[in-house]
C-alpha positions in Angstrom: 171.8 152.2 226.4 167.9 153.2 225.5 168.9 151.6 222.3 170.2 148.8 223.4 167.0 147.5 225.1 164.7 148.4 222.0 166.8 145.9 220.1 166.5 143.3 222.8 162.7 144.1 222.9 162.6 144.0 226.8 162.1 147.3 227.9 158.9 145.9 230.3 158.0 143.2 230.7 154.8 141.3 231.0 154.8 137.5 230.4 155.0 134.4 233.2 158.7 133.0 231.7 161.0 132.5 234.1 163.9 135.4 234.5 167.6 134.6 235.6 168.0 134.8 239.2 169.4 138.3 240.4 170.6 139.7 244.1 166.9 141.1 244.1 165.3 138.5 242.4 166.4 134.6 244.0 165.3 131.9 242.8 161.6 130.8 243.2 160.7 126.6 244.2 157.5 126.4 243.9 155.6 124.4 246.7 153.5 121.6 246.5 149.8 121.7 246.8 148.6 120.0 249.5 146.2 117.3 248.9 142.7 118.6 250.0 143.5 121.9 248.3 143.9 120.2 245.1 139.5 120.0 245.0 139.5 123.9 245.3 139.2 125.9 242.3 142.0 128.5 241.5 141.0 131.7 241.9 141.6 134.6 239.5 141.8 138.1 239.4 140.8 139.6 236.4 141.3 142.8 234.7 137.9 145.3 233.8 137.2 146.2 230.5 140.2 144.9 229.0 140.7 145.0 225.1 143.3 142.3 224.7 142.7 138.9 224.1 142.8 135.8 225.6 146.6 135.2 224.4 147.5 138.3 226.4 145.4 137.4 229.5 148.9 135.5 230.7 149.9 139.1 231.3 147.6 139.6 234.2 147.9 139.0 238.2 146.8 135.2 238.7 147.1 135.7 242.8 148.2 137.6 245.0 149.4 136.6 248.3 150.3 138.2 251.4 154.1 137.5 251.4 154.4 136.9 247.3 154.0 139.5 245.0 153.3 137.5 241.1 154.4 140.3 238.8 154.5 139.8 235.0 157.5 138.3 234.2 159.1 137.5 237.4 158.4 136.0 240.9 160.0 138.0 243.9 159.6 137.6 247.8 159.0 141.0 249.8 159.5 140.3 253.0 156.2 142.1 255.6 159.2 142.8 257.9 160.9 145.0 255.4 159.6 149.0 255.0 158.2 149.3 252.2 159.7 152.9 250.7 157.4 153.1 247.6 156.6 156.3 246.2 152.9 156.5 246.0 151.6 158.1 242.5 147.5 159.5 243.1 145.4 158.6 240.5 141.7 160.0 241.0 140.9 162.2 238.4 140.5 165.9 239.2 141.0 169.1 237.3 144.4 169.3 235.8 146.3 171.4 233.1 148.3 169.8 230.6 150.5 171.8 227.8 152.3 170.4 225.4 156.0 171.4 225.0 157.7 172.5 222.9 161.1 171.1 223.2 162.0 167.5 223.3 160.5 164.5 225.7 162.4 165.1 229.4 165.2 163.3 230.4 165.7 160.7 232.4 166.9 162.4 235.6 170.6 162.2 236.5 172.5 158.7 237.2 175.2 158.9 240.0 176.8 156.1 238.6 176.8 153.2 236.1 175.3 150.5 238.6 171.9 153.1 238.8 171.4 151.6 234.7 171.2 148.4 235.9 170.7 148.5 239.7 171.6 144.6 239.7 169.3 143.8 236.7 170.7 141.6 234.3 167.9 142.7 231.9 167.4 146.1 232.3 164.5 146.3 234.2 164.7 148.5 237.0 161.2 149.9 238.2 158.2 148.1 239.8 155.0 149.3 238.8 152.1 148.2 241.0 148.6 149.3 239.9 145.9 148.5 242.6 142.3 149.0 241.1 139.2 150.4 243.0 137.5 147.6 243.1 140.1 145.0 243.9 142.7 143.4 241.6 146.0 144.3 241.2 148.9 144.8 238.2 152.7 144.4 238.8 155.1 145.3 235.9 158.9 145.5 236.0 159.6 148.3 233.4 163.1 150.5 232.1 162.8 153.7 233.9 164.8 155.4 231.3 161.8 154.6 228.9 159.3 155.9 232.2 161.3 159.0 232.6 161.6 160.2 228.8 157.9 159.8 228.2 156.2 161.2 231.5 157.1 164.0 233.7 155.2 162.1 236.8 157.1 159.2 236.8 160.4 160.9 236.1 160.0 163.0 239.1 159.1 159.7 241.2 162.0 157.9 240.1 164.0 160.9 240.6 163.1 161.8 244.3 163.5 157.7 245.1 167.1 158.3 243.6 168.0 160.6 245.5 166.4 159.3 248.9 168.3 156.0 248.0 172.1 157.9 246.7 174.0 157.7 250.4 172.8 154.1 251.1 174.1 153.3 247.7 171.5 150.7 247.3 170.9 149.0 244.1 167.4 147.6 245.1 164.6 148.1 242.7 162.4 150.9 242.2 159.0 150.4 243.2 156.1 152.7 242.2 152.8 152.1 243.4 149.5 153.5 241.9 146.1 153.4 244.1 142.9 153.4 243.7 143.0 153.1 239.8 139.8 153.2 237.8 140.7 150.8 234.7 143.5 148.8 235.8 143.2 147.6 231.8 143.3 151.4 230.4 145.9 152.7 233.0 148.3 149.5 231.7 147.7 150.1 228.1 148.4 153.4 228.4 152.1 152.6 229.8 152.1 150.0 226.9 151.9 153.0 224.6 155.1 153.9 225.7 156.9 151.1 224.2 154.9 151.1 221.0 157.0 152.1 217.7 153.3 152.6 216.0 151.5 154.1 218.5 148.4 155.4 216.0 147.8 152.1 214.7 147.5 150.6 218.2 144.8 153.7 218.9 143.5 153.0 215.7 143.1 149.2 217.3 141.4 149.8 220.7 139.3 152.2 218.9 137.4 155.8 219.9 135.9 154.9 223.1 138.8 153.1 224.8 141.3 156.1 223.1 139.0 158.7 224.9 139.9 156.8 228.4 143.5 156.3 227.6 144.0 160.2 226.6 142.5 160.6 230.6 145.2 158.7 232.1 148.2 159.9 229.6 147.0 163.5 230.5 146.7 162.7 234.2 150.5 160.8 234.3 151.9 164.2 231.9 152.5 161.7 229.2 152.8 163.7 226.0 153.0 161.4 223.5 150.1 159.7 224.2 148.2 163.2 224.9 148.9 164.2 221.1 148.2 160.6 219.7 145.2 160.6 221.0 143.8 163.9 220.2 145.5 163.2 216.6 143.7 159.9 216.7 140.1 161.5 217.6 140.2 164.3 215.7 140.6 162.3 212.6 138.0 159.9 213.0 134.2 159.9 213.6 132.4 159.7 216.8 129.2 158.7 218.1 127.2 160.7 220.6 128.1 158.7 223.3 132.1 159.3 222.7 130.7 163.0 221.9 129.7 163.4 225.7 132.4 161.3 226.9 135.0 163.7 225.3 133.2 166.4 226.0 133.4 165.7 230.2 137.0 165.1 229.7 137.2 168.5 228.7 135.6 169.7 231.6 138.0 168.3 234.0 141.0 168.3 231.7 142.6 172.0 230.7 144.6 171.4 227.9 146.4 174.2 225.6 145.0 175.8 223.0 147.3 174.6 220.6 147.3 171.3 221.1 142.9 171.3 221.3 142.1 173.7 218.8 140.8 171.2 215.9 139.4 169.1 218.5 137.4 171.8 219.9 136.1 173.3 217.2 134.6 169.6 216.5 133.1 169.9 219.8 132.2 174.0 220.7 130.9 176.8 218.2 133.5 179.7 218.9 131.8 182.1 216.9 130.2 185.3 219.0 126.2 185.6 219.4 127.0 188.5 217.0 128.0 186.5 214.5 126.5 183.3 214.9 123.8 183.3 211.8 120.1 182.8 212.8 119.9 179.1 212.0 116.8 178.1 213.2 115.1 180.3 211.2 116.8 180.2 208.1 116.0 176.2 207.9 111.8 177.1 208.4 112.0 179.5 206.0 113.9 177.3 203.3 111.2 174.5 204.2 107.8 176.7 203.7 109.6 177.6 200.0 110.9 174.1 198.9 109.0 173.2 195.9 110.1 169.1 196.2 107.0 167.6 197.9 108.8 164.5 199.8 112.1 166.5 200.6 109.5 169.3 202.2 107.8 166.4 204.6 111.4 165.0 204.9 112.6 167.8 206.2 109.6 168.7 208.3 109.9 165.9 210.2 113.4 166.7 210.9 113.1 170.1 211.8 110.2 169.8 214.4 112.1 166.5 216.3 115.1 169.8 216.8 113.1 172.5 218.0 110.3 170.7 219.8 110.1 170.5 223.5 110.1 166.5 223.3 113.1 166.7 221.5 116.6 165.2 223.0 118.4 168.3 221.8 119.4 170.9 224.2 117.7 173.9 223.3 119.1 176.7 225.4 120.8 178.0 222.6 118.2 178.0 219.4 117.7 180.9 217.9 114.3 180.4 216.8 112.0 182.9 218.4 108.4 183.6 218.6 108.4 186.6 216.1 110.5 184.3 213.5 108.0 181.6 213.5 104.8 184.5 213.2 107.2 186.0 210.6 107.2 183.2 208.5 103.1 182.5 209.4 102.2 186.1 207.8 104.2 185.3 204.8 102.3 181.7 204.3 98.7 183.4 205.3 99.4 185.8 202.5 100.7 183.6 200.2 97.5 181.7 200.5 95.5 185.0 199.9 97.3 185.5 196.8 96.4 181.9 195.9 92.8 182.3 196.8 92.4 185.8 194.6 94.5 183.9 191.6 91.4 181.0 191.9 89.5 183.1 192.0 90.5 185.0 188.9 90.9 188.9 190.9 95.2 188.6 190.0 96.1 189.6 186.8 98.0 187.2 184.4 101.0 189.5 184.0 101.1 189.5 187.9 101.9 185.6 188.1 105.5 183.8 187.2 105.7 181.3 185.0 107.0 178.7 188.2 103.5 179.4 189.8 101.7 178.5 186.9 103.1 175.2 186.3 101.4 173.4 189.3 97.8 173.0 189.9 95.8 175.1 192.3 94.8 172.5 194.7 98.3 171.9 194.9 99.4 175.0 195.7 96.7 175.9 198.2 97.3 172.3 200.1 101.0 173.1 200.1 100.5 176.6 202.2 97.9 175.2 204.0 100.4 172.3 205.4 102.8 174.8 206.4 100.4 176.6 208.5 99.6 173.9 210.6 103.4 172.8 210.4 104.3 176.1 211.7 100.8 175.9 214.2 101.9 172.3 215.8 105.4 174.1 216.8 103.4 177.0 218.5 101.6 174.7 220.2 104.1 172.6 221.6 106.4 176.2 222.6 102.7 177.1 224.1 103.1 180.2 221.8 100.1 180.0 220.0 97.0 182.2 221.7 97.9 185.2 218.6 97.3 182.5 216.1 94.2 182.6 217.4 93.4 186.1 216.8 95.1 186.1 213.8 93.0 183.3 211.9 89.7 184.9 213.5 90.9 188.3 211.8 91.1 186.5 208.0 88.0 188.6 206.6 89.8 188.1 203.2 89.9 184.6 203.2 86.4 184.5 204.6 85.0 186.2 201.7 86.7 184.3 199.0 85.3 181.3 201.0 81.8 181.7 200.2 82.5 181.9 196.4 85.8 179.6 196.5 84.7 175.6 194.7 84.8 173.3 197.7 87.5 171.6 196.3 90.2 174.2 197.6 87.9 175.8 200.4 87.9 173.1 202.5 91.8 174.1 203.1 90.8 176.3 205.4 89.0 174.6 207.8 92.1 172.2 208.2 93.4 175.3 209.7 90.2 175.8 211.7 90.3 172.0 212.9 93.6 171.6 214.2 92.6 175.2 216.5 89.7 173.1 217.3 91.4 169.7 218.6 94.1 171.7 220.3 91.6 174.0 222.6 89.7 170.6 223.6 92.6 169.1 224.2 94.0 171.8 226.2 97.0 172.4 224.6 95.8 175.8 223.6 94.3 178.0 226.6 92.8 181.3 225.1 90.6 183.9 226.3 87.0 184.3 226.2 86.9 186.6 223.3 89.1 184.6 221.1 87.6 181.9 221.5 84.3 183.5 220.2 85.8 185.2 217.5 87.0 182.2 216.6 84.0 180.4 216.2 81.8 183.0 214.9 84.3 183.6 212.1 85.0 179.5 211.2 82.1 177.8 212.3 79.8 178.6 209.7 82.8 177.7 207.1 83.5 174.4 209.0 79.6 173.1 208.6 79.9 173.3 205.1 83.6 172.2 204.1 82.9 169.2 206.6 81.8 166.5 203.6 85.0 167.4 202.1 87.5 166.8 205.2 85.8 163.5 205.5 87.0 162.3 202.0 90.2 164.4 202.5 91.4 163.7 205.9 95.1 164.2 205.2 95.6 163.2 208.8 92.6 164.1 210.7 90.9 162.5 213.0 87.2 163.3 212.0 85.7 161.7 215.6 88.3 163.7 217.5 87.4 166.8 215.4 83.3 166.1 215.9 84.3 166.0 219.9 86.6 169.0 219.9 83.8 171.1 218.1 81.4 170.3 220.8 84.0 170.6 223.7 85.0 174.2 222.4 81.5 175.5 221.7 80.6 174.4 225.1 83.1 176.5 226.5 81.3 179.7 225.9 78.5 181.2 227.9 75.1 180.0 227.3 73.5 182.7 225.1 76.1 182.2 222.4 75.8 178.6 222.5 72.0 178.6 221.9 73.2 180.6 218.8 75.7 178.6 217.7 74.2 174.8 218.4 70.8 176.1 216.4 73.0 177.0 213.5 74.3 173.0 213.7 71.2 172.2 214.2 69.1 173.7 211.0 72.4 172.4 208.5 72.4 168.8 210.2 68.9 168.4 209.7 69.5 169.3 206.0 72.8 167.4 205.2 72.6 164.4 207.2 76.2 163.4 207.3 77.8 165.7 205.2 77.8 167.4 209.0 79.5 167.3 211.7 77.7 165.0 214.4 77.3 167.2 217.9 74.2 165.7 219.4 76.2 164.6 222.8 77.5 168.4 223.5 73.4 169.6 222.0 72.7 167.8 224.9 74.3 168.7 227.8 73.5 172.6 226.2 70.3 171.4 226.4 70.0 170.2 229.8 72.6 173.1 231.2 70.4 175.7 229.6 66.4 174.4 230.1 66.6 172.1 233.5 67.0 173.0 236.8 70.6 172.4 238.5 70.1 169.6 240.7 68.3 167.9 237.3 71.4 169.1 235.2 73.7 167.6 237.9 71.8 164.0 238.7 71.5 163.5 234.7 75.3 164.4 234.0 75.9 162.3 236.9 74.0 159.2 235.6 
């Protein structure tokens, strides 16, 4: 019999054409307008989100009217007197489990006789499907409900209970199955669509990710398995964006499905692997970037890096594996890679002591190229708010101060790009030390930063030499009077002697001056003014 009606091609039915009459179905006159309603407009119901086109729109409820139901494909009165003996299907979503089985589709449940085929259909359809949506608009299809009953166990057990309340009447009258409050009227009815479809990939493959993500919801909600695996078939194939990533992802959350049927899907979705196992990531790619030799891929990949771990960043980061000691890990190895280069300009290393890969790129290079990781590494500190033992650790570089004094000022300047962004970040605020690191700080790189300051103008590489000139002056103000007068003299004796190849800190010169040598109410009107 199933057969028979895939030949015909009218195993549900959704078009306006006119049906034969039937002992459920009579025949339908239509009235005539009356003449003052012919003005109005006709009003339409129309179906959200829906992916067909305009040639399918004929499919959809036009009206509905109190005593006239206008279902797809045929016209039938229901009386208000009559009861209305409906089984009722609930569709908000909630958890639910679905497993796949193994055996075959489910049978249609169990005909009493040869009129429960046809129950007085001429055409073989024998179930009324109404789908009611949330927010108004409603459905009506006339469907086979041996097609209903082989492809979802929530209908077959619908139909099957109505049989069976129905059996001792031995009524033929027509199954009718109504579904509330349904979210997509469009998704819910192309998902019973899929039932009837020979090709049902290529119609997924049509609708595409996002609307097969919504239609694997309802066909787990309604148990129907062949859509369930099409879908998850369907997805796992394909690519998704990170909008259909979350979407599948929630639908996970509500929906249990067997591991079987999910595993390549999840693994798309969910790393599986243990904490034991899972490899340090995070640190593995800042390593690889402070040794990559390729200039652009280095900034390339800089850039990429510090948009994942950042705090700005979009990215979850509850389960990075980067840690404070792996990023002052890799800060040692950088600092002493640019001691090494230092001694090697120096001419201290031996020749047999250096490869043939470092000696194939110039100095300044090579220096500039630690140096940039430094303050890579430095900006990621400062946005984790992890970087108060940099300070310590910079103001402890006695090496590198040394080999400063006698270094040409064409590669010493390096350093105080180091010394600058340390600068800019405590004026800022963004890095909150104490007392005694920020002294160290200053009495180790101030003298340094006077004289490589002529250099960082031509050399910027990014800096902000205003900012800088400001940030010096905020941060020296920021420690207690006596060490200032030590430090703003210094300034002032190398100003007065190079002009502009210094750094400019006459405004914070003055408020030392006026903290230190006028009285407070003086000090207070001035700064005031």
């Amino acid at each position: 019999m199933e057969s028979s009606y895939r030949r015909r091609h009218r195993t549900w039915c959704c078009s306006f054409a006119v049906p034969p009459s039937s002992p459920d179905n009579p025949p339908f006159k239509p009235r005539r307008p009356k003449p003052e309603a012919q003005s109005k407009p006709a009003f339409s119901s129309s179906v959200p989100n829906s992916p067909q086109s305009s040639k399918s729109s004929s499919r959809i409820v036009a009206r509905i009217d109190p005593r006239r139901i206008l279902s797809p494909g045929r016209v039938s009165p229901i009386e208000d007197a009559l009861p209305d003996p409906s089984p009722v299907l609930d569709s908000a979503p909630r958890s639910r489990s679905f497993r796949a089985p193994v055996a075959n589709p489910i049978p249609p449940p169990p005909m009493n006789s040869a009129a429960d085929v046809t129950v007085g259909i001429s055409d073989g359809f024998d179930v009324r499907m109404s789908l009611r949506g949330k927010s108004g608009g409603c459905v009506v299809l006339e469907l086979n409900s041996v097609i209903l009953c082989a492809n979802s166990e929530v209908f077959a057990g619908l139909i099957g209970d109505y049989r069976k309340g129905n059996s001792s009447s031995g009524s033929n009258k027509m199954c009718r199955i109504e579904v509330p409050e349904v979210d997509n009227l469009g998704v819910f009815r192309e998902t019973i669509e899929l039932m009837f479809e020979d090709d049902v990939p290529k119609r997924l493959l049509n609708i595409g990710v996002y609307r097969s993500i919504d239609v694997l919801e309802v066909s787990a909600g309604i148990m129907f398995t062949k859509g369930v695996l099409s879908c998850l078939q369907y997805l796992e194939a394909v690519p998704w964006t990170e909008e259909e990533e979350e979407k599948l992802r929630n639908l996970f959350t509500r929906f249990k499905f067997d591991d079987e049927t999910t595993r390549d899907i999840l693994g798309r979705l969910y790393l599986h692997d243990s904490d034991d196992s899972k490899p340090n990531v995070a640190s593995q790619l800042v390593w690889s970037i402070t040794t990559c030799v390729n200039a652009n891929a280095r900034n390339e990949l800089k850039s990429l890096v510090k948009g994942l771990v950042c705090k700005s960043s979009v990215y979850e980061k509850n389960h990075l594996d980067l840690s404070k000691d792996d990023l002052y890990s890799v800060c040692h190895s950088c600092i002493d890679s640019l001691i090494s280069l230092f001694e090697e300009a120096l001419g201290t290393v031996p020749n047999e002591r250096l490869t043939k890969k470092d000696m194939n790129k110039p100095m300044i290079e090579r220096i500039s190229t630690q140096v940039d990781n430094i303050n890579w590494l430095l900006e990621i500190m400062l946005d984790g708010q992890i970087a108060e033992d940099f300070v310590d650790i910079w103001s402890d570089q006695h090496r590198l101060l040394k080999m400063h004094d006698n270094a040409s000022p064409m590669v010493r300047y390096e350093l105080s790009r180091v010394s600058a962004i340390l600068f800019v970040a405590m004026a800022t605020r963004k890095l909150q030390c104490r007392l005694e690191a920020r002294s160290g700080l200053l009495q180790a790189w101030f003298a340094p930063m006077l004289l490589d300051f002529g250099w960082l103008q031509r050399c910027r590489k990014g800096l902000d030499i205003k900012v800088l000139q400001e940030a010096m002056g905020q941060t020296l103000l920021t420690l207690p009077l006596k060490q200032q007068h030590t430090l703003f003299m210094e300034w002032f004796h190398h100003f007065s002697r190079h002009g502009t190849e210094c750094p400019n800190l006459s405004k914070a010169f003055q408020i030392w001056w006026r903290r230190s040598f006028l009285r407070g109410s003086e000090t207070h009107a001035i700064e005031s003014r």
